[in-house]
C-alpha positions as CSV (number, residue, x, y, z in Angstrom):
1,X,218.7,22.2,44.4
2,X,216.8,19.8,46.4
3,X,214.3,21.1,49.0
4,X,214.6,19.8,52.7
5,X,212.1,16.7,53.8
6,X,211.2,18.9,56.6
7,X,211.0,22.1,55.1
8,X,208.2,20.7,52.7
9,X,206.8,18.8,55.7
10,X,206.3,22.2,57.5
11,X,205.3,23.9,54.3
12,X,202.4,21.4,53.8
13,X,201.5,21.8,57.7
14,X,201.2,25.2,57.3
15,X,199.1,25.1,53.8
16,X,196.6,22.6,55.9
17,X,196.4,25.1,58.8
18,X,195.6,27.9,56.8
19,X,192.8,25.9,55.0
20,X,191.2,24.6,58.0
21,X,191.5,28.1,59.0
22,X,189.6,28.8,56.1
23,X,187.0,26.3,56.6
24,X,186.5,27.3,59.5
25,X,186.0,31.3,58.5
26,X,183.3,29.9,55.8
27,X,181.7,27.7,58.1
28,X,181.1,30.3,60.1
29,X,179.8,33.1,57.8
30,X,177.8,30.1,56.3
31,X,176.2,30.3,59.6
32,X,175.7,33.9,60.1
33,X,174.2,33.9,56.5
34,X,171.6,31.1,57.5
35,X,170.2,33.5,60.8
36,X,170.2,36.4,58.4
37,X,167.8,34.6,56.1
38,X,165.7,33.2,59.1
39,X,165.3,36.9,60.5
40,X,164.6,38.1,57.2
41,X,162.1,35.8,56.7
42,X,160.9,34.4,59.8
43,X,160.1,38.3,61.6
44,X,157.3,39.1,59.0
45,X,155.8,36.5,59.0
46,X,155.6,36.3,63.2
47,X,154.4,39.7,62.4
48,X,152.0,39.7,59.9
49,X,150.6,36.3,62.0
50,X,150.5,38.3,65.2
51,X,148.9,41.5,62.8
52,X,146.4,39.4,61.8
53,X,145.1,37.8,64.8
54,X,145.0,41.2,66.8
55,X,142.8,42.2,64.2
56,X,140.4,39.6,64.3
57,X,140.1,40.3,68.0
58,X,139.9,43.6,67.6
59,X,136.8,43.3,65.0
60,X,135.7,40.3,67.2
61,X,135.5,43.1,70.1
62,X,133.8,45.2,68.0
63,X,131.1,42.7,66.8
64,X,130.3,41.9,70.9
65,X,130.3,45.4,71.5
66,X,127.7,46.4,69.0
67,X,128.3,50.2,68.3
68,X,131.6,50.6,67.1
69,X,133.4,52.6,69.5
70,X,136.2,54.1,67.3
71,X,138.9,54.5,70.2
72,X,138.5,51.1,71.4
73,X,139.2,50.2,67.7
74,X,141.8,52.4,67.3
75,X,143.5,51.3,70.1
76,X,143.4,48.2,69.0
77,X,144.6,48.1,65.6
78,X,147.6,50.3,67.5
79,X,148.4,47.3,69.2
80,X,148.6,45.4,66.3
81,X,150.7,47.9,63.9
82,X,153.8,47.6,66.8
83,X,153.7,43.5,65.9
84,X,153.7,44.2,62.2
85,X,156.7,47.1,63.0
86,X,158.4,44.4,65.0
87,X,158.9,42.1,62.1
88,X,160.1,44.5,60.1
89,X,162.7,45.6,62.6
90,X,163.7,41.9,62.9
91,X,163.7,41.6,58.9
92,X,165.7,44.4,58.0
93,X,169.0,43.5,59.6
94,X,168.6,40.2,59.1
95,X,169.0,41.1,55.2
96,X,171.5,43.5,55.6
97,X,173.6,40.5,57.7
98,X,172.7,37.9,55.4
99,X,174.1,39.7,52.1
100,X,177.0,41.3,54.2
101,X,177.7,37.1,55.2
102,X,177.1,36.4,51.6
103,X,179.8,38.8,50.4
104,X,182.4,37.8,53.2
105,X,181.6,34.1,51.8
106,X,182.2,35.1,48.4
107,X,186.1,36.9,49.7
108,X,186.4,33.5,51.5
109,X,185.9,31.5,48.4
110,X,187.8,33.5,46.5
111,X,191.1,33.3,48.7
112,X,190.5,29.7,48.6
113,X,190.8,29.5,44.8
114,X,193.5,32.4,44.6
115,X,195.7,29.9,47.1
């Protein structure tokens, strides 16, 4: 039994929508996997820049001062433990999205192959 001209025609339109569909899926977790590793990378190190400057002023006020007044230390290196905090609160989703895009990839790549 021979198949229909347009019955494979519409079978090989619908295979190439379903790849592009594909495509388009992994493109996009691709994506979301590339902001995951920035935040999970990029955050620390904003903080631990921002942790380290703050503490060079706040040793800098310190050295002009000449008795070290413990509060205005304190208060200081306060300031600078919420930066440090902060790029850790950046970092941690920004792992958890990009090995949750890394596994959707994976899925993705794994239809593909199955199809």
């Amino acid at each position: 039994m021979e198949i229909p001209a347009w019955l494979s025609i519409a079978f090989v339109a619908m295979i190439r929508e379903t790849m592009s569909d594909l495509e388009q899926q992994e493109q996009k977790w691709r994506r979301w996997r590339l902001a995951g590793v920035c935040a999970a990378i990029g955050g620390p190190l904003l903080g631990m820049t921002a942790t380290v400057t703050g503490m060079m002023n706040a040793f800098d006020r310190l050295g002009t001062t000449g008795k070290g007044d413990p509060s205005h230390l304190s208060k200081a290196i306060g300031e600078v433990l919420v930066f440090a905090f902060a790029g850790f609160v950046v970092a941690v989703p920004g792992v958890i999205g990009a090995i949750v895009a890394a596994m959707k990839l994976r899925e993705l790549r794994a239809t593909k192959h199955r199809d």
